[in-house]
C-alpha positions as MATLAB code, in Angstrom:
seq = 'XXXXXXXXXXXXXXXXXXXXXXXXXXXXXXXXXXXXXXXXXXXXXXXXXXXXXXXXXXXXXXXXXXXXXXXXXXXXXXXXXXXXXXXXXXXXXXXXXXXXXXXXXXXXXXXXXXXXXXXXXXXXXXXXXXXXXXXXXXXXXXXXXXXXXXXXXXXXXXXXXXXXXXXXXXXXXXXXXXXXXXXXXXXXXXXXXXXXXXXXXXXXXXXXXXXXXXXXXXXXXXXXXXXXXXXXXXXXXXXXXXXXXXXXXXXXXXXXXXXXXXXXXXXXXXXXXXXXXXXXXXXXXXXXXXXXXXXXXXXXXXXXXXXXXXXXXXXXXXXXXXXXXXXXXXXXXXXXXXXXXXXXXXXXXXXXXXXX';
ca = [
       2.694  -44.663   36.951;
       1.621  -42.107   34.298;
       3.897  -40.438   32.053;
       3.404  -36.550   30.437;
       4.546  -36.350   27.004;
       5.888  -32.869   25.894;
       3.894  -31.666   23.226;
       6.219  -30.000   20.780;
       6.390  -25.956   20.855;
       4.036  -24.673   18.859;
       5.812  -23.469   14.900;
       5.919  -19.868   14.585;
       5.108  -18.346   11.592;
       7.777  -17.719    8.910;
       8.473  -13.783    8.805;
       7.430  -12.387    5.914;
      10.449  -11.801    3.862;
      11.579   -8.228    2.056;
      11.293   -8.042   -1.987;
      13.901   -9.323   -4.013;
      13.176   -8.981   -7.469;
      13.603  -11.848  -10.332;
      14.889   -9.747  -12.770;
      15.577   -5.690  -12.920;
      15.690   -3.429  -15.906;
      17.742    0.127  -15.878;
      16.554    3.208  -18.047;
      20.434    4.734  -18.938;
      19.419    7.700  -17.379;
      18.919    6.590  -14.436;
      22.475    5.603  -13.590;
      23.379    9.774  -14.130;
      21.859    9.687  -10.561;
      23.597    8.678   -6.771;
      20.306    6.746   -6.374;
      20.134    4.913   -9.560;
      24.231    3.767   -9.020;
      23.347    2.848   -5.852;
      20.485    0.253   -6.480;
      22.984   -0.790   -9.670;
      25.479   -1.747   -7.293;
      22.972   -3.615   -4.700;
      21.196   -5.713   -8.054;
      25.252   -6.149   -8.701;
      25.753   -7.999   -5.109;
      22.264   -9.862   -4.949;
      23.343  -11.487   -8.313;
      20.017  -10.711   -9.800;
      20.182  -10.092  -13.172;
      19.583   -7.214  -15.501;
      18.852   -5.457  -18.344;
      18.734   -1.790  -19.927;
      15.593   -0.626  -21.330;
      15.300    2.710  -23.258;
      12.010    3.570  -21.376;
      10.518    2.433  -17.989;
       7.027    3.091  -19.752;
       7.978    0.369  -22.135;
       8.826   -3.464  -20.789;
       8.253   -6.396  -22.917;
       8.969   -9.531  -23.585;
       8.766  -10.585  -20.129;
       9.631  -14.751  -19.569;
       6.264  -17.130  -19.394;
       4.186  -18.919  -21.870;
       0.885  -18.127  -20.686;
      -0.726  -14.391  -19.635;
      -0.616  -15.658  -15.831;
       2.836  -16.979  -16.076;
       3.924  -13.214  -17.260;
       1.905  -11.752  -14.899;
       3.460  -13.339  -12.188;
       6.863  -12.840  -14.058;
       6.172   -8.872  -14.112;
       5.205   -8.683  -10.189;
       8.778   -9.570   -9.459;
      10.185   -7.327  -12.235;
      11.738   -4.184  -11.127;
      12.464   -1.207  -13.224;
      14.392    1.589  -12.383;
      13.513    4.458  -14.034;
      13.701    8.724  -14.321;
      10.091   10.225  -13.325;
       9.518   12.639  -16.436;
       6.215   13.677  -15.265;
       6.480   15.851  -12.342;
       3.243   17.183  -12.830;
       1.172   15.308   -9.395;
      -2.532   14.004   -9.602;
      -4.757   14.892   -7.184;
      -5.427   12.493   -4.417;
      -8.490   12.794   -2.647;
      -9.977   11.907   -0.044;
      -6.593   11.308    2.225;
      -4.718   14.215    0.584;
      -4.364   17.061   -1.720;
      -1.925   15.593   -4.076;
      -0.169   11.897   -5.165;
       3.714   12.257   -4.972;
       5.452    9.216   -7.491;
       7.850    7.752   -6.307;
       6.770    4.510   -7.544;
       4.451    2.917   -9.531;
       3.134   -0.997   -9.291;
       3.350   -3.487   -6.007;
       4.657   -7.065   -5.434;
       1.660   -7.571   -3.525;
      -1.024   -9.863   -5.189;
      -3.731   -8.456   -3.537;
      -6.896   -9.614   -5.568;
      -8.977   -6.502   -5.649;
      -6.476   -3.873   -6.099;
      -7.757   -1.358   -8.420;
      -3.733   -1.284  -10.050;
      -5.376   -4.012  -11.971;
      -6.970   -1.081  -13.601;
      -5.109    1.785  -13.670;
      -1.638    0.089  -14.596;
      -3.334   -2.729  -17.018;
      -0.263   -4.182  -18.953;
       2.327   -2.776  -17.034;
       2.035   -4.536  -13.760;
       5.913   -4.563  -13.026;
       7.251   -2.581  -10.304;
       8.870    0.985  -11.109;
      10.921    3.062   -8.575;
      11.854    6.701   -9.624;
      15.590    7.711   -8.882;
      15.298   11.519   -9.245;
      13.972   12.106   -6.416;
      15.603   15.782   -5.510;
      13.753   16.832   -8.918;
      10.062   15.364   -7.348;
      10.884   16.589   -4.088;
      11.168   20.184   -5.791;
       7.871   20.026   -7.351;
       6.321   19.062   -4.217;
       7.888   22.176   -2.805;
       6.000   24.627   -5.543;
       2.780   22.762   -4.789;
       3.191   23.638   -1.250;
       4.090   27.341   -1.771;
       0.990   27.670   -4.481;
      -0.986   26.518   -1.247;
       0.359   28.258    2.157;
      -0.551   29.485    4.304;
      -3.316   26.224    3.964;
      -1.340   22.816    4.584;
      -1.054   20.502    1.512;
      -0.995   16.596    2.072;
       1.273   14.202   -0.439;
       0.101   10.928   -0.368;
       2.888    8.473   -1.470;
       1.049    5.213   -1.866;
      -1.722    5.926   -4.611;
       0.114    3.554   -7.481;
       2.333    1.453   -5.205;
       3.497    0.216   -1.485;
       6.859    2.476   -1.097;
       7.093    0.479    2.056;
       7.535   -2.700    0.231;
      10.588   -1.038   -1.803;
      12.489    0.838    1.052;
      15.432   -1.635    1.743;
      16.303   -0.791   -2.364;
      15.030    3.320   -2.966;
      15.515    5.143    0.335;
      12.712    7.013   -1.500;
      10.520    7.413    1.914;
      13.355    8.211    3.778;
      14.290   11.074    1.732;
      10.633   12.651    1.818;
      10.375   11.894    5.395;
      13.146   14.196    6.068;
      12.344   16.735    3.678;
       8.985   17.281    4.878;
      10.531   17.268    8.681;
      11.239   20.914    7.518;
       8.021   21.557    6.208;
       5.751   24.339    8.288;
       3.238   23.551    5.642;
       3.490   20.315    4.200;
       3.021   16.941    5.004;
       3.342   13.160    4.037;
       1.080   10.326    4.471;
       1.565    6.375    2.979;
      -0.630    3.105    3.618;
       1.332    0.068    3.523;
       0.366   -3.873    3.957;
       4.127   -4.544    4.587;
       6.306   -4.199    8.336;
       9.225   -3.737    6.980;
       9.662   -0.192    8.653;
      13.085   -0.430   10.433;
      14.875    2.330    7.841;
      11.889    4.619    9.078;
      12.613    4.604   12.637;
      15.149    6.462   13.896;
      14.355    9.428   11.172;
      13.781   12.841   11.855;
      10.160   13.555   11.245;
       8.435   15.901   13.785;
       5.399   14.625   13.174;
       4.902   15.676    9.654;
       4.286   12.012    8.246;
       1.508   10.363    8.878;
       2.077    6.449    8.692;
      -0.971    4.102    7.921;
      -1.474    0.487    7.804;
      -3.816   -1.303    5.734;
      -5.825   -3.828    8.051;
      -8.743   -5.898    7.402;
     -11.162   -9.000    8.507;
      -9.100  -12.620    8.764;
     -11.396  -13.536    5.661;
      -9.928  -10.936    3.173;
      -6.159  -11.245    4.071;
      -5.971  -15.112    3.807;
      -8.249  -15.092    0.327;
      -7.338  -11.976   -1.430;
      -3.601  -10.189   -0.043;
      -1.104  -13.231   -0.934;
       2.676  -12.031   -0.913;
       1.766   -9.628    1.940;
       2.919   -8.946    5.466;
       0.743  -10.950    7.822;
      -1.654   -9.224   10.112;
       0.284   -9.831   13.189;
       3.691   -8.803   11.486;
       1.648   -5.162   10.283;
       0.306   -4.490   13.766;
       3.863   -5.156   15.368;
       4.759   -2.408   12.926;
       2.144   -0.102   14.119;
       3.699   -0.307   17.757;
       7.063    0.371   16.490;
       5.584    3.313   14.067;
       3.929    4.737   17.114;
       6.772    4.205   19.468;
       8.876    6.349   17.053;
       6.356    9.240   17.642;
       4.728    8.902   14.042;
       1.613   10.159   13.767;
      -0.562    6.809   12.864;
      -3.673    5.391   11.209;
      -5.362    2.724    9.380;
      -7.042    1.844    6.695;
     -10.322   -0.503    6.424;
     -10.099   -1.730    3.013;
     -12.043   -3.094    0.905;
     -14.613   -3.220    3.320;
     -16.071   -7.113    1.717;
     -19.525   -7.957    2.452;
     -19.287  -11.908    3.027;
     -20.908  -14.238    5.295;
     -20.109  -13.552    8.903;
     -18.830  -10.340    7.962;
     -19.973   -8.609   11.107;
     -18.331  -11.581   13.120;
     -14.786  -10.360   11.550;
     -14.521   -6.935   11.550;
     -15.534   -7.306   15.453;
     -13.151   -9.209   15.399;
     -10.491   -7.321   13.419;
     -10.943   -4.475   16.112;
     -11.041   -6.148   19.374;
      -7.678   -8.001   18.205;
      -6.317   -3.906   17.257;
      -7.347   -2.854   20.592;
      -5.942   -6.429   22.374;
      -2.281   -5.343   20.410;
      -1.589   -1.947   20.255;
       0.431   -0.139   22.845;
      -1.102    2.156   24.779;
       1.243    5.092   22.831;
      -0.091    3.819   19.521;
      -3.849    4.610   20.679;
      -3.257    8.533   20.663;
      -3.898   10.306   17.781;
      -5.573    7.386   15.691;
      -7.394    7.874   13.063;
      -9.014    5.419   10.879;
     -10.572    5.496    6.940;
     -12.856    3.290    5.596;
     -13.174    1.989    2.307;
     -15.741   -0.002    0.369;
     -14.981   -2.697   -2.506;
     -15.903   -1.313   -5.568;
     -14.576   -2.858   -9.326;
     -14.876   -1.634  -12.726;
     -15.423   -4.004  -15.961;
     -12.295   -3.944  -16.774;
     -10.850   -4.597  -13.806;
     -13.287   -7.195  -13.391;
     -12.375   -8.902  -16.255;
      -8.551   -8.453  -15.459;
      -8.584  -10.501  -11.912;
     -10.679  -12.982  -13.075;
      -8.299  -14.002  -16.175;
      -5.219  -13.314  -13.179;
      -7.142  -14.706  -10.254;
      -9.290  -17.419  -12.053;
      -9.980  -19.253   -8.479;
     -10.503  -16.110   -6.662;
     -13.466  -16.118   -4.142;
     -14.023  -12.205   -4.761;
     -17.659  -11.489   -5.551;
     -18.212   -9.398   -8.206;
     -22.318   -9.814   -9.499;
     -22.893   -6.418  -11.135;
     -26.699   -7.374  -10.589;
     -25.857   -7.182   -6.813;
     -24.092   -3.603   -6.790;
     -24.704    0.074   -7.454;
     -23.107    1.999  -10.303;
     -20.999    5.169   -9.230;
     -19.432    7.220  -11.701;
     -15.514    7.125  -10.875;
     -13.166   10.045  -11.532;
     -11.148    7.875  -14.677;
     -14.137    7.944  -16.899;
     -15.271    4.488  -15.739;
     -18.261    3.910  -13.640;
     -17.370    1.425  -10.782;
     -19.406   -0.809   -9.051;
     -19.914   -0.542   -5.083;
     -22.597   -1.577   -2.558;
     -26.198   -0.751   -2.864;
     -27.337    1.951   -0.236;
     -28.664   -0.667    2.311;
     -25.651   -2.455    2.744;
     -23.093    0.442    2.577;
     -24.937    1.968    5.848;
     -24.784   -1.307    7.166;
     -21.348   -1.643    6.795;
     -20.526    2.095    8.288;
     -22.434    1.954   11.066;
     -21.180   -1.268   12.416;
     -17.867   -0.767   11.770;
     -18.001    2.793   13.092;
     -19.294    1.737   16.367;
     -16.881   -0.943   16.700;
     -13.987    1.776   16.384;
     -15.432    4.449   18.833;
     -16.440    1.252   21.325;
     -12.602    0.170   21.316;
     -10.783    3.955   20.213;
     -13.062    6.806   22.040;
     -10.675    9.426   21.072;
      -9.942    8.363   17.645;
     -11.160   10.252   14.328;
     -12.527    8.819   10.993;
     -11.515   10.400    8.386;
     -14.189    9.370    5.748;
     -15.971    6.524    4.373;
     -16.112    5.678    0.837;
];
């Protein structure tokens, strides 16, 4: 007489859990605003604790003995700041202009080019005047009209990421609703989208999610949503009539690279709801690193398996006054043309924005 022995269910995956910061800072002025009392009084009920700061621009002495240790420290700092500046950077190629409503991510993405641009200041900032920045994006829509003008909120952050504590998205999701000629766009690598659901949008936001080969995510996007947990988002996104998209980036030349992005978009086109297929579009975008940045990861990411031989790569002039490193001609053709016929074989109907 045989006996079957169960085999024990198989362990799902821990969800990935919303940011909860170590520590916060306040600039005073930020508790003149609704906003800025309002995240006071959640950082009040989480027991986190926190200081005042006289500028946002200005945060030091964070805990840590070594340069890693602070790092790390700062990535689950949050600061709470006024946005002085209301003056937006240009954001091309996925829209006419940047709109800040936050700077810095908890993500720890290896090849983020914040490493750059935000240097020392890694920790996370969230702007509470948001009424002021949504006026300004209302003059840089009238300077435009009748032509429509494109905000993209997730050039020096993931807003996503920081929703359950700003309400920032909400409040320009709403306000562009209204919009006949504007309209909002934001890439996230988080699913935390619930808040965005049930909003009225009427199609003026365009949501994106940040996808990539199996090989990138598990070696260079720790603290991250996982892939699954993005693409459940996508379906929920799409369900709530959002226009949607995503983003290919980097695109990482690596060994069996062809092998995973296949991959990568038979498992988008295995997931998605039928709904989420209409209206797709997708942008692609290369790895490319400066010398500073360079340097930056690998004193962060000293075990990091991103390649970075400047003897491999082609030098582009970049629009900070750096030049920045990106494939040589060969392999960047390589790279659009199999990836491009991957996405019409699985997505007819969908567009590509650009590739970079």
């Amino acid at each position: 007489m045989s006996t079957t022995v169960a085999r024990p269910p198989a362990r799902k995956a821990k969800g990935t859990k919303p940011f909860i910061p170590d520590l916060v800072y306040f600039e005073p002025g930020a508790l003149e605003y609704e906003k800025g009392k309002r995240i006071m009084e959640w950082v009040t009920s989480q027991n986190i604790p926190y200081q005042m700061t006289t500028s946002h621009n200005r945060i030091t002495n964070l805990p840590g003995e070594t340069e890693q240790e602070k790092y790390r420290m700062a990535k689950r700092t949050l600061v709470v700041g006024v946005r002085k500046t209301l003056k937006f950077d240009q954001s091309k190629p996925s829209a006419e202009y940047a709109i800040p409503i936050s700077t810095g991510c908890m993500g720890h993405c290896h090849y983020c080019y914040l490493q750059t641009t935000l240097g020392a200041k890694p920790y996370v900032r969230v702007y509470v005047n948001t009424e002021e920045i949504i006026e300004a994006a209302k003059g840089y829509i009238e300077e435009r009209k009748p032509e429509i003008t494109r905000f993209e909120a997730a050039c020096t952050s993931d807003p996503v990421g920081l929703e359950h504590i700003t309400e920032n998205l909400s409040d320009l999701i709403k306000f562009m609703a209204d919009e006949e000629y504007g309209r909002l766009r934001f890439v996230t690598k988080y699913h935390h989208v619930d808040p965005l659901l049930k909003l009225k949008h009427n199609g003026h936001t365009r949501i994106r999610f940040s996808v990539n080969a199996d090989y990138v995510i598990k070696n260079f996007e720790p603290a991250t949503s996982r892939f699954e947990e993005r693409i459940e988002a996508a379906g929920k996104i799409a369900h709530a009539g959002y226009p949607l998209g995503f983003i290919i980036a980097p695109i990482i030349w690596y060994d069996g690279w062809q092998e995973g992005y296949a991959e990568l978009l038979q498992k988008l086109a295995d997931t998605l709801p039928e709904e989420a297929t209409k209206d797709l579009t997708f942008e692609m975008i290369q790895h490319r690193f400066t010398k500073t940045a360079k340097a930056t990861i690998e004193k962060r990411y000293p075990k990091t398996k991103l390649e970075m031989d400047i003897e491999k790569r082609k030098m582009k002039w970049g629009r900070w006054g750096q030049y920045k490193y990106v494939y040589k001609d060969d392999q960047q053709d390589a790279l659009r043309e199999f990836i491009t016929e991957r996405i019409f074989e699985h997505f007819p109907l969908a567009n590509i924005d650009y590739f970079t």
